[in-house]
C-alpha positions as CSV (number, residue, x, y, z in Angstrom):
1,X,151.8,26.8,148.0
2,X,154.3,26.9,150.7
3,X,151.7,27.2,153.3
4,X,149.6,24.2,152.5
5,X,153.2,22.5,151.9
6,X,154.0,23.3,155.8
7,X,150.4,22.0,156.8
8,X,150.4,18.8,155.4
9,X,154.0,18.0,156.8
10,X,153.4,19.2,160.3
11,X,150.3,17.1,160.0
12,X,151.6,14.4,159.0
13,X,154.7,14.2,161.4
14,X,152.0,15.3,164.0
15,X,150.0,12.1,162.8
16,X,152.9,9.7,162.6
17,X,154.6,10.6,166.1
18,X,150.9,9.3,167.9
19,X,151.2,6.4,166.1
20,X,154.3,5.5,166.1
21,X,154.0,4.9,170.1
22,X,152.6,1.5,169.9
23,X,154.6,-0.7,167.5
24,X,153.2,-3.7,168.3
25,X,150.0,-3.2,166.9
26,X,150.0,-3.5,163.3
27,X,149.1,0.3,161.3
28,X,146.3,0.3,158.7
29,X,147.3,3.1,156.3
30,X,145.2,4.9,153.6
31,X,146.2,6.5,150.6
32,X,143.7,8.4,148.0
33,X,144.0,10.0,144.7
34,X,141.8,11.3,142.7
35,X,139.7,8.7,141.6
36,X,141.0,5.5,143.7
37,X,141.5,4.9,147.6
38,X,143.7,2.1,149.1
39,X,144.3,1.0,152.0
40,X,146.8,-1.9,154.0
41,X,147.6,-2.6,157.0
42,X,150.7,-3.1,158.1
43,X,153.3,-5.1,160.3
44,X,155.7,-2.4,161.6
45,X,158.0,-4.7,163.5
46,X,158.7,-7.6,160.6
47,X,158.1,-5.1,157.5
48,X,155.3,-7.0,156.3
49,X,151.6,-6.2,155.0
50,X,149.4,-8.3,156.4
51,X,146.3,-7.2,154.3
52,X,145.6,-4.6,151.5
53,X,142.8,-3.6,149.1
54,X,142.0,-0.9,146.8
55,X,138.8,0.1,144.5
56,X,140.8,-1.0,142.0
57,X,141.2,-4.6,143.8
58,X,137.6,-4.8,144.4
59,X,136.3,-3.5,141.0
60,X,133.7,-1.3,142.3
61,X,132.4,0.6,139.4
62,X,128.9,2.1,140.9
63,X,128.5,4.7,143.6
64,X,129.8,7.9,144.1
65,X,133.8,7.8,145.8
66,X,132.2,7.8,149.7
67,X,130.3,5.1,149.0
68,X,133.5,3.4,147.2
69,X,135.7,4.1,150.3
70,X,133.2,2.9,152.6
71,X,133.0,-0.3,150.6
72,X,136.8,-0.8,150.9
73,X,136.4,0.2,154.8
74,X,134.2,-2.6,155.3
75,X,136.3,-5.2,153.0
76,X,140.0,-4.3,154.9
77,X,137.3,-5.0,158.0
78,X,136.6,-8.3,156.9
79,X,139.9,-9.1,155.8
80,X,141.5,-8.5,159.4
81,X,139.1,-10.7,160.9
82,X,140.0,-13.9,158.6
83,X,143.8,-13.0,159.8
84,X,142.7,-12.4,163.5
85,X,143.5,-8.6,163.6
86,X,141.3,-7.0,165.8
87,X,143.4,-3.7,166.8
88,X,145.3,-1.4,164.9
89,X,146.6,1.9,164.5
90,X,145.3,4.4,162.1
91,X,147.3,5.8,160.1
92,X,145.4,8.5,158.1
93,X,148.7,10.6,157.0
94,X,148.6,13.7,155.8
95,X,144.6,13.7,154.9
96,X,142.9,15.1,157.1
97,X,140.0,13.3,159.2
98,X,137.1,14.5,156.7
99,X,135.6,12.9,154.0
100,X,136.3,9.8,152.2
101,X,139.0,8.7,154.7
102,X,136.4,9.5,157.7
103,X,134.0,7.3,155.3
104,X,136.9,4.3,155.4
105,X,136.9,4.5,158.8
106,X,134.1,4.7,160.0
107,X,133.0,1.4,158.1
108,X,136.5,-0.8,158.6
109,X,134.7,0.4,162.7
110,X,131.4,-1.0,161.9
111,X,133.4,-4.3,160.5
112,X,134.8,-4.7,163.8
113,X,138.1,-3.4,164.1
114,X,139.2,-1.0,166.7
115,X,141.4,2.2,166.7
C-alpha cells in the first residue's frame, strides 16, 4: 500500500512542478471517481475557475465512462472557446496519462484547445 502511496505522490509533485512553470495560463484540472469525471479549468493568478463541468453537470446517462469523459472533453472544449481560452495547462494529477483522462484529453484537443 505504501508503494502505490509513494507513486502517486511523486507523480503528482512530478506533475504539478511542470505545470506550475507557466502561471499565466490558466490550468484545466481533472478529477475521476468511480463512476463520475470532472473537470475545470482554472485561474491560478486571481483564484478563480473560469469554467467547469462534470457527467453529473451534463446528465449523460448512455455510453460506457470513455465515451462519458470524452463527452465532457469536448463540452470543457466548447466552454473555453465562449470565454476565449484557447491555451492551458494540463493538469492530470496523480492519474496517470491512460484511459479515461487520455479520453478527456484527447477530445477537449479535438475541441480546440491546446496543451
Amino acid at each position: 500500500m505504501s508503494i502505490i502511496h509513494n507513486t502517486k505522490q511523486r507523480r503528482l509533485i512530478r506533475v504539478r512542478s511542470k505545470i506550475s512553470q507557466n502561471l499565466g495560463i490558466p490550468r484545466l484540472t481533472v478529477f475521476r471517481s468511480n463512476c463520475h469525471i470532472w473537470v475545470q479549468i482554472i485561474d491560478d493568478k486571481h483564484g478563480k475557475t473560469l469554467v467547469s463541468t462534470s457527467t453529473k453537470t451534463l446528465k449523460l446517462t448512455k455510453g460506457t465512462k470513455m465515451e462519458k469523459a470524452a463527452q465532457v472533453g469536448s463540452a470543457i472544449a466548447k466552454l473555453a472557446k465562449t470565454k476565449k481560452l484557447q491555451k492551458v495547462r494540463f493538469d492530470r494529477g496523480s492519474y496517470r496519462y491512460h484511459g479515461r483522462v487520455k479520453a478527456l484529453a484527447d477530445a477537449a484537443r479535438d475541441g480546440g484547445l491546446k496543451f
